[in-house]
VOGU-3710 file (C-alpha; in Angstrom, 3 decimals, decimal comma):
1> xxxxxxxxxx> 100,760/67,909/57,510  104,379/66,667/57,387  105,248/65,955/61,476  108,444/68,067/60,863  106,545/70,831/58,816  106,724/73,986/61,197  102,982/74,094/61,213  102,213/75,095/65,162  101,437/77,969/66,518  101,236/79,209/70,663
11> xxxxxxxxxx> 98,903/82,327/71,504  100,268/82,839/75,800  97,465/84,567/78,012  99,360/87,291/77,500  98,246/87,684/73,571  102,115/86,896/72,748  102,955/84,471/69,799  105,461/81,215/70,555  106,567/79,259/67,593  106,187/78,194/65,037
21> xxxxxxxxxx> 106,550/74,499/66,079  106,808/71,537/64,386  105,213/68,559/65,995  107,936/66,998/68,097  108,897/70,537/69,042  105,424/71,524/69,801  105,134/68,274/72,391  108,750/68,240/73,561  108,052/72,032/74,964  104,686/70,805/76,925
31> xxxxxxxxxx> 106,920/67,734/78,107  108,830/70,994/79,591  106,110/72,500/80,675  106,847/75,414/79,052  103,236/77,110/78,381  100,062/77,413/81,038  96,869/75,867/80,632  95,282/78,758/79,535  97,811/79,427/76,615  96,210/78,285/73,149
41> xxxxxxxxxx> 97,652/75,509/70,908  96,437/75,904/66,671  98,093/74,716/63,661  98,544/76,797/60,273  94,661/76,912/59,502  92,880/75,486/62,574  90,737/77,238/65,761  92,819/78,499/68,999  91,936/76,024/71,497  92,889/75,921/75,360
51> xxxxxxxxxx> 96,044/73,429/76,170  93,798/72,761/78,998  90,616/72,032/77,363  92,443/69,792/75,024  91,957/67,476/77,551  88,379/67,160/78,037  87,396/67,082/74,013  86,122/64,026/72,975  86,908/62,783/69,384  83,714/64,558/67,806
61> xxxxxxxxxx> 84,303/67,645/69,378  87,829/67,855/68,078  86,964/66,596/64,835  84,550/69,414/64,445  86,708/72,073/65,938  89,861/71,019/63,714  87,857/71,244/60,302  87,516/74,463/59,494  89,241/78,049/60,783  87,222/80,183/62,832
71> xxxxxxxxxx> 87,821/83,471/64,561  87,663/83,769/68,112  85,931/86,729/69,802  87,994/88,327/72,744  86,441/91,202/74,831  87,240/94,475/73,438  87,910/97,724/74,814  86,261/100,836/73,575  89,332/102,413/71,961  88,403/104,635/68,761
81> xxxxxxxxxx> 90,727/103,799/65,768  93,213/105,856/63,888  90,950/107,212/61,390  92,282/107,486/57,348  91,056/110,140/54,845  93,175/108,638/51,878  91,578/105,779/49,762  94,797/104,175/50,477  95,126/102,887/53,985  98,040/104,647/55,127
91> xxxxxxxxxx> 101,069/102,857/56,666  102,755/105,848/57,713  100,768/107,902/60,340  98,257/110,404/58,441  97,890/113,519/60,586  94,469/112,216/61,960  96,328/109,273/63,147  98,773/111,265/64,933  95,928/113,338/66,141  93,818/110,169/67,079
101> xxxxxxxxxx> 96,467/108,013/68,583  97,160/111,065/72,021  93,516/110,545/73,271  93,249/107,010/72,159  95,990/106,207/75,153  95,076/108,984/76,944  91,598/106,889/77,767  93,197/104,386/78,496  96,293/104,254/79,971  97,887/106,227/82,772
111> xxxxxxxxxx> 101,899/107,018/82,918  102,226/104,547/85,810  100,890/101,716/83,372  103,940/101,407/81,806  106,590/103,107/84,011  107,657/99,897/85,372  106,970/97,233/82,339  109,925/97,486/80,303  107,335/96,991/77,841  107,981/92,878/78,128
121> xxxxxxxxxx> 105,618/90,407/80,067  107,659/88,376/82,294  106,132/84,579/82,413  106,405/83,193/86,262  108,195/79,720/85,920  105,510/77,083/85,475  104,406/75,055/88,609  102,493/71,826/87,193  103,827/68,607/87,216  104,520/66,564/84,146
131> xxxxxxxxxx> 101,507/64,411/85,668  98,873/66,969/84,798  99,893/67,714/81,519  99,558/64,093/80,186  96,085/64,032/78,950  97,255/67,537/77,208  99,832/66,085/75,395  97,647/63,147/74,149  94,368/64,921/73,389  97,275/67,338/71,040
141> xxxxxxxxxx> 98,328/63,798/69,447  94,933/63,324/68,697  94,564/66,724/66,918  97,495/66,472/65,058  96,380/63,203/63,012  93,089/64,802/62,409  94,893/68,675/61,753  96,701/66,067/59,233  93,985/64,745/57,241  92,271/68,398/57,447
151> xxxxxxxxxx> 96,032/69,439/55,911  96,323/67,528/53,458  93,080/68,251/51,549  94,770/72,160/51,553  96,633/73,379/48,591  99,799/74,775/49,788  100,948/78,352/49,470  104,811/78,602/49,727  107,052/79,237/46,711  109,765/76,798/45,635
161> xxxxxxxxxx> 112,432/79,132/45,987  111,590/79,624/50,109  111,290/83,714/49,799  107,998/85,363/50,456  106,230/86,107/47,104  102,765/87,299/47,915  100,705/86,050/44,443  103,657/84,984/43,208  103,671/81,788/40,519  107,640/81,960/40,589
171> xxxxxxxxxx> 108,113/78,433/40,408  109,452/75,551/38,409  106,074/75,512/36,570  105,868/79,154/35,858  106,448/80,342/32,364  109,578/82,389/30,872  107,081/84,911/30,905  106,679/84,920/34,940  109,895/84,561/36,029  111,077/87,498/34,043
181> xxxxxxxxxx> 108,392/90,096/34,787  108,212/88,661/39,059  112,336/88,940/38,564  111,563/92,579/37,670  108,936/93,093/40,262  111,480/91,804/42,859  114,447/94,292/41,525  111,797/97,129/41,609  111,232/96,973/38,205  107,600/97,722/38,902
191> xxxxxxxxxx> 107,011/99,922/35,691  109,291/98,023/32,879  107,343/94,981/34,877  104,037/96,529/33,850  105,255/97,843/30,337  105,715/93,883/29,323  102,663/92,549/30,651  100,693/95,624/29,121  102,595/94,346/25,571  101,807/90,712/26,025
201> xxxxxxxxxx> 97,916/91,503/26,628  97,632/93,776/23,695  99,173/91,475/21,550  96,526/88,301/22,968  97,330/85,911/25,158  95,488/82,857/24,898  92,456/81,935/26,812  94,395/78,768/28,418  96,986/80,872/30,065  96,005/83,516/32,469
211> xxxxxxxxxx> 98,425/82,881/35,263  99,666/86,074/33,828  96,570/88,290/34,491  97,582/88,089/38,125  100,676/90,332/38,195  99,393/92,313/35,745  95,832/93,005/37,895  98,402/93,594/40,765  100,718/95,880/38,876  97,411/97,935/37,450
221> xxxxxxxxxx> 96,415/98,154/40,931  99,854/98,773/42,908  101,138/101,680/40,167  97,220/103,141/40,156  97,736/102,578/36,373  94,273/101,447/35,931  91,894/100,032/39,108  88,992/99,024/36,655  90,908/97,470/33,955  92,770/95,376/36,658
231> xxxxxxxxxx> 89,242/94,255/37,939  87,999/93,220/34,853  90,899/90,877/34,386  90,297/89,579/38,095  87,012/88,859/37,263  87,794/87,606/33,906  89,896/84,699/36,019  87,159/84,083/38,515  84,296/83,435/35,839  86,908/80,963/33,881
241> xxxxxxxxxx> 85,703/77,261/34,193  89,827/76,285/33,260  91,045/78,429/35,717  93,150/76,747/38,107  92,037/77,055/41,963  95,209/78,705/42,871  95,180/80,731/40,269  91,420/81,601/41,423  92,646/82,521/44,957  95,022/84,658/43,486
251> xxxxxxxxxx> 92,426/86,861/41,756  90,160/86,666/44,941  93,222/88,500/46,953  94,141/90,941/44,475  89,881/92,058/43,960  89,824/91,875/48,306  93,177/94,479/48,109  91,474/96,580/45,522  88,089/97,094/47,996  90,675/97,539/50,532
261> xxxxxxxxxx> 92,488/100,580/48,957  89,616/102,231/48,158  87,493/101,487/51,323  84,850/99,791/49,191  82,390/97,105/50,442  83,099/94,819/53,462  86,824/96,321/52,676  87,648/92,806/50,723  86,404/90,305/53,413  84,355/87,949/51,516
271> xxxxxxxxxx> 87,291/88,355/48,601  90,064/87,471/51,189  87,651/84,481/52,719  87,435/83,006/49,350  91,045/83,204/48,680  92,239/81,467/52,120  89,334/79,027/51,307  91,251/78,279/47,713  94,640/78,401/49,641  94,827/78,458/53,862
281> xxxxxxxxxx> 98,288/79,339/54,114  98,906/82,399/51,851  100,651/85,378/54,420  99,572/87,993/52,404  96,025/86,960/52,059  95,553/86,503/56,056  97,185/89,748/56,838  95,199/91,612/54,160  92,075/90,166/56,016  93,495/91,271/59,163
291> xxxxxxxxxx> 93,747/95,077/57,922  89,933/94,692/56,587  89,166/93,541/60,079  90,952/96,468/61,119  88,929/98,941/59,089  85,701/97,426/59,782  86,525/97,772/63,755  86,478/94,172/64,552  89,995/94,519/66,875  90,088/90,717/67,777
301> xxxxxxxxxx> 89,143/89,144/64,349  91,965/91,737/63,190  94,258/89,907/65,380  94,143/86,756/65,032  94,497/86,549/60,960  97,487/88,814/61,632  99,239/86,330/63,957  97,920/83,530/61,641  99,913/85,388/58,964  102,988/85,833/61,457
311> xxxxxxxxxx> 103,289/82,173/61,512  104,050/82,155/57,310  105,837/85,154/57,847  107,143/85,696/61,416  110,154/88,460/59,854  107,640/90,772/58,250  107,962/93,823/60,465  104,700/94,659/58,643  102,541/92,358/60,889  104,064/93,692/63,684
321> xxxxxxxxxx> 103,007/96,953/63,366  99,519/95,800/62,797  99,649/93,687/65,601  100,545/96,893/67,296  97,468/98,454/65,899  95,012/95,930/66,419  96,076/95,801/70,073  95,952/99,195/70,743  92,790/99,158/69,815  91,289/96,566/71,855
331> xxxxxxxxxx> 93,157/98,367/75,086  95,814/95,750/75,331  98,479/98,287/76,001  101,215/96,206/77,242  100,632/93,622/74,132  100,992/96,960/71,389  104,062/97,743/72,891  105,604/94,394/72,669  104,859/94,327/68,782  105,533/98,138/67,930
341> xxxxxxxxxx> 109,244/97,111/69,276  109,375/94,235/67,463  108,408/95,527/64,266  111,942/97,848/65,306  114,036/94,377/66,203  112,663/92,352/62,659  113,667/95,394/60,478  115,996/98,072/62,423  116,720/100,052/59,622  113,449/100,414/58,501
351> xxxxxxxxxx> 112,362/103,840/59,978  108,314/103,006/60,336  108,691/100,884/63,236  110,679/103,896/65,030  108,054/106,232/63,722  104,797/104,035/65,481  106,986/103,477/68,340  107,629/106,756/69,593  103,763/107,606/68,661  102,856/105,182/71,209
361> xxxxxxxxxx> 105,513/105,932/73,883  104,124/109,352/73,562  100,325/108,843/73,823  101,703/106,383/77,002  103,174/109,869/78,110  106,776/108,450/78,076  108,121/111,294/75,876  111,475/111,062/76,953  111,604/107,453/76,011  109,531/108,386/72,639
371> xxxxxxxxxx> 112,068/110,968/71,811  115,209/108,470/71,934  113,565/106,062/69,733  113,544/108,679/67,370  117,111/109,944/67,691  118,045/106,530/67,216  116,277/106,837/64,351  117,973/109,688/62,680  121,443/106,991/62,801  119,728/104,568/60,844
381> xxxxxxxxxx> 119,993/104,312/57,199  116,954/106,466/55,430  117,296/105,217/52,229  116,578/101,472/53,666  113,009/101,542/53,345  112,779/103,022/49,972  115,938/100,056/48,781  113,819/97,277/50,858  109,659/97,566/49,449  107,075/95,442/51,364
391> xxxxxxxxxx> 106,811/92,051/49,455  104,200/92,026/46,040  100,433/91,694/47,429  101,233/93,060/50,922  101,547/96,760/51,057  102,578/98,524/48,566  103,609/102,100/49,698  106,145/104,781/48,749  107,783/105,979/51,859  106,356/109,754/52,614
401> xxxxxxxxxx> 108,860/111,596/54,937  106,457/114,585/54,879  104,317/111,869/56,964  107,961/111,036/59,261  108,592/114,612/59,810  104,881/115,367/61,155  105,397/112,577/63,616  108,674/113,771/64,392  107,586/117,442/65,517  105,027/115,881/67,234
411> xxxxxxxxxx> 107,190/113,397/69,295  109,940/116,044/69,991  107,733/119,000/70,831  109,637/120,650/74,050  112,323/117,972/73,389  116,184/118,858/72,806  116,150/122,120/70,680  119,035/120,844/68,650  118,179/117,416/67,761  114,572/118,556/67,077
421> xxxxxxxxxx> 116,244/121,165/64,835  118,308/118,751/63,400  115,927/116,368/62,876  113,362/118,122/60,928  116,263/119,810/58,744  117,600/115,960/58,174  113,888/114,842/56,981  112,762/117,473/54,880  116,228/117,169/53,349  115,147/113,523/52,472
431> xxxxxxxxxx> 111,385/114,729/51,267  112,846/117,019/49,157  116,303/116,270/47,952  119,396/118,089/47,149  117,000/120,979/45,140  115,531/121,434/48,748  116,299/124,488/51,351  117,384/121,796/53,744  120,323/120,614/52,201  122,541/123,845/52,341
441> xxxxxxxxxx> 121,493/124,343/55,763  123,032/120,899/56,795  126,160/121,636/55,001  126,751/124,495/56,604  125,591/123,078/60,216  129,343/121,225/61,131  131,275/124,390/61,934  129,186/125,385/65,069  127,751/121,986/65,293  128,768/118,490/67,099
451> xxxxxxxxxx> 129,348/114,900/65,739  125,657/114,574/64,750  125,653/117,688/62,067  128,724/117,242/60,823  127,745/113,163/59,661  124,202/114,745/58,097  126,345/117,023/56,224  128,984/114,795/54,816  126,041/112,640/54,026  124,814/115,852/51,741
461> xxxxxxxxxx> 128,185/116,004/50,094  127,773/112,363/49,146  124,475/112,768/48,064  125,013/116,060/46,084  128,313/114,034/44,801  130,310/117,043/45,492  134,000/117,688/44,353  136,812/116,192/46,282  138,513/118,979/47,830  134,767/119,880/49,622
471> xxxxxxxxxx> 134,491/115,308/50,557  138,171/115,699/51,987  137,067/118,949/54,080  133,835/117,242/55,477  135,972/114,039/56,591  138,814/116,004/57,758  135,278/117,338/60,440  134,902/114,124/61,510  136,983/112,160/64,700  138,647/109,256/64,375
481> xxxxxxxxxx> 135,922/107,371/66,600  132,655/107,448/65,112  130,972/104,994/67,643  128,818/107,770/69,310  126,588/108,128/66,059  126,771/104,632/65,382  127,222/102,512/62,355  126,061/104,730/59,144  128,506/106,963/60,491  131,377/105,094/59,616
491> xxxxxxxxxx> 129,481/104,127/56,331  129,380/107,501/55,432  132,624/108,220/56,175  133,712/104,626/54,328  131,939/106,116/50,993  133,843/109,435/51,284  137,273/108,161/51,583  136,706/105,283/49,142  135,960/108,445/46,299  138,963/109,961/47,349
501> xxxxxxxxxx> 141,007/107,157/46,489  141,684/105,767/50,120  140,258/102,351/49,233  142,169/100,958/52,707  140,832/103,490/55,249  137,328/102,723/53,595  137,967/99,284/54,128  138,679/99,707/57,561  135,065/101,998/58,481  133,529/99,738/56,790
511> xxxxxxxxxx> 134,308/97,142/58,626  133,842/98,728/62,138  130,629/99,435/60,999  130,213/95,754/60,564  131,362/95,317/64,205  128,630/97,124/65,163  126,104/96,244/63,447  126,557/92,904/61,769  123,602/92,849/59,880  122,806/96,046/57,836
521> xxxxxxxxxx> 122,248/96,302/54,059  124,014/99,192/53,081  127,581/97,990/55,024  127,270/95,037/52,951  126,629/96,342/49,848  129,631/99,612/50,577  131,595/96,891/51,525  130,830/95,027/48,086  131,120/97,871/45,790  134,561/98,461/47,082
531> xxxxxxxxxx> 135,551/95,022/46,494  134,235/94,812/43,031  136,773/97,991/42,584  139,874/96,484/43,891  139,382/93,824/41,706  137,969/90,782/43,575  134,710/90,029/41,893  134,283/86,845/43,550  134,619/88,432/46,814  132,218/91,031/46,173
541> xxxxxxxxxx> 129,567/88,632/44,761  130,093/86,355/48,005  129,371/89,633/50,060  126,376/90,469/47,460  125,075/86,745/48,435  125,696/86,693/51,958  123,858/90,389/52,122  120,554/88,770/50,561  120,506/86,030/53,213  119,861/88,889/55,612
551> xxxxxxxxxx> 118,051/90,839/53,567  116,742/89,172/49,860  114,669/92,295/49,033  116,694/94,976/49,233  117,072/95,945/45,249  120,470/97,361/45,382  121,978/94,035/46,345  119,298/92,128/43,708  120,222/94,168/40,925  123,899/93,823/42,041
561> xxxx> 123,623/90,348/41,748  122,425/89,889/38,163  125,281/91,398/37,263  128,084/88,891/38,459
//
């Protein structure tokens, strides 16, 4: 382990997750005395263990706690789980998760619980002298040269281009063949993807080069193409004596996803175990264990391999949410919050996060609260989610906002008559399209409506690509300030005028949009398009390039890019 590698990791007594560290960062914050003695120190693949009992392990003891991972048991609540009917473990609430969830915090938690929290843990400013935490500091000095040795007998698991790629072999070794089909993975490609891996087997590949069995097994398994032909390839890998060990722990995580997604077995366990024996640091393998753990009701195993996958992948607002989960269900109330609304601050336009949120503020009995996550929900941009897929090998879901609108009901039952209205109208117009009832109700919502109806139904106009004397008519609706709604307001708005030829007043919502929120996909990308039609390629490719720095999976933008 390089000393400037960012392999250390913080667990407070609080359950929250500091770092990751490197080395000298890891040391200069205890110089500061910035954690307690109870908080836990452990690097990418090691055991939790106390920053005060670092002090009294002699070199055996660390030794034999720093060699291999093991999971630490934590008292547990009794908290029943959400429960899931669908051999797919569903991301999005099922109804007997939104019908679990209410008593789950109604056991547990009483209104008063949280009334006060603000949902954070504040951390009382720490009152040892440097004095005491000397021994800490060198007993951690200790484990890092032995953490080192331990390290560097691990194959590592990050991909040469620095982006996330669960099972991924795009590298400078891969093959032609690789890069093209994980290029058309990563542009949501999924199917032409599968179509030229499904042509390559049939044609005979030879026994020497499997590395391509991986993405097919994963595509077989991801598109439900064919679950027993992908695990026949998976095995086919695993019983190879020339199969490479990575290649091996690749087949061990796509045959543990499989038992996951159809709750088969020990849900994948001993398939994910193998794989993070073949490969310690693969994200996607340790947070694949941690929703086995979930499903097999061990909350605190659950936990930890999620915030051991955090530390690959601290962004993933998928983790969070499980996180979420896993504390809920060990009773750790204040703890789910903190990770339900962080899953909202690592993705903001991704509407799940909102969705869990207000679940839990509601079960807390904080509907009021619950019921403005929401509405800030409704502002965001819908189509994020569906542009933006979970990386390959983590989750791979389509977005079901007949799931979102059963949460939504639920949330805002005896809430604001006309956003509940609006809301449901504005998500089963998503579930169902422009062919839908819901769409010519929102268009003709703006006359007797406010600002909020009359955005949803210039957004249907857009959608429904609707002649220009109708676009003019539902901008002409709108005020000049658009700041109430937010930023996809003015994005909206940005679109319309840019179709009917006002390529500076676009220019300009656009922009305030960006004032607002710096950071969202589909600004970037309006703002892009428009450039690319005024005729400055190179500054539409520079906003293409900047937008994938925020966001590198978010197709559009991807598919944008190859053509420059």
């Amino acid at each position: 382990m390089n000393k400037n590698d960012k392999e250390w990791l913080v667990r407070t007594r609080t359950g929250e997750i500091l770092g990751p560290f490197t080395q000298h960062e890891l040391v200069e914050e205890m110089q500061k005395r910035s954690f307690y003695p109870e908080d836990e120190i452990a690097p990418a693949f090691g055991q939790w263990v106390s920053a005060q009992g670092l002090s009294h392990h002699d070199a055996d003891e660390i030794t034999r706690t720093s060699t291999r991972s093991q999971t630490m048991s934590r008292p547990s609540a009794a908290v029943t789980p959400p429960s899931h009917e669908d051999p797919i473990e569903e991301m999005t609430p099922t109804p007997d998760f939104l019908k679990s969830s209410h008593s789950t915090l109604d056991a547990h938690a009483k209104p008063s619980d949280h009334a006060n929290s603000g949902g954070m843990h504040s951390i009382p400013e720490m009152k040892l002298s440097l004095r005491n935490w000397a021994p800490i500091v060198l007993a951690v000095l200790v484990l890092v040269g032995l953490w080192k040795f331990v390290g560097e007998l691990k194959p590592s698991s990050q991909s040469s281009d620095g982006h996330l790629q669960a099972n991924s072999l795009r590298d400078e070794e891969s093959s032609p063949l690789l890069r093209e089909v994980y290029g058309l993975i990563h542009a949501g490609k999924t199917q032409a993807a599968l179509k030229r891996l499904t042509e390559i087997h049939e044609r005979g590949a030879s026994a020497d080069n499997d590395d391509y069995l991986i993405p097919y097994a994963g595509l077989l398994i991801s598109e439900k193409e064919s679950e027993s032909r992908a695990r026949k390839l998976l095995e086919h890998i695993l019983d190879s004596p020339n199969a490479k060990p990575l290649l091996k722990a690749r087949a061990h995580h796509w045959l543990g996803y499989l038992m996951l997604s159809q709750d088969e077995g020990d849900m994948g366990e001993s398939h994910f175990l193998e794989a993070l024996e073949l490969n310690p640091k693969d994200a996607a393998t340790r947070f694949d264990l941690g929703r086995a753990y979930l499903k097999q009701e061990k909350f605190a195993q659950a936990l930890d391999y999620l915030q051991l996958s955090e530390l690959e992948a601290p962004d993933l607002w998928l983790i969070h949410i499980y996180k979420g989960r896993a504390r809920l269900s060990l009773g750790n109330l204040d703890e789910a919050r903190i990770s339900f609304q962080a899953a909202i601050d690592k993705a903001p336009d991704r509407w799940m996060g909102y969705v869990y949120y207000a679940l839990f503020l509601t079960g807390a009995h904080q509907q009021e609260e619950a019921q403005n996550v929401l509405h800030r929900m409704l502002t965001r941009d819908p189509q994020f989610e569906v542009n933006s897929p979970p990386p390959f090998g983590f989750y791979q879901e389509h977005v079901n906002y007949n799931e979102y609108l059963a949460a939504f009901l639920r949330v805002m039952d005896k809430g604001a008559p006309d956003i509940r209205e609006l809301g449901k109208l504005y998500i089963g117009y998503l579930a169902h399209g422009i062919a839908g009832a819901e769409a010519k109700k929102l268009e003709s919502l703006p006359d007797r409506g406010g600002l909020f109806s009359k955005v949803l139904s210039l957004k249907v106009l857009i959608d429904r690509e609707a002649p220009l004397n109708e676009l003019k008519a539902g901008v002409a609706r709108l005020p000049a300030n658009l700041s109430n709604f937010g930023y996809f307001a003015y994005v909206l708005r940005g679109e319309a005028l840019s179709r009917l030829g006002d390529d500076a007043g676009a220019n300009q919502d656009f922009e305030k949009a960006l004032l607002i929120e710096p950071k969202t996909a589909i600004t970037h990308f309006a703002l892009a398009n428009l450039l690319k039609k005024t005729q400055r390629p190179a500054d539409a490719k520079s906003e293409i390039d900047h937008l994938l720095t925020y966001h590198p999976d978010y197709i559009p933008a991807i598919v944008s890019s190859q053509n420059f």
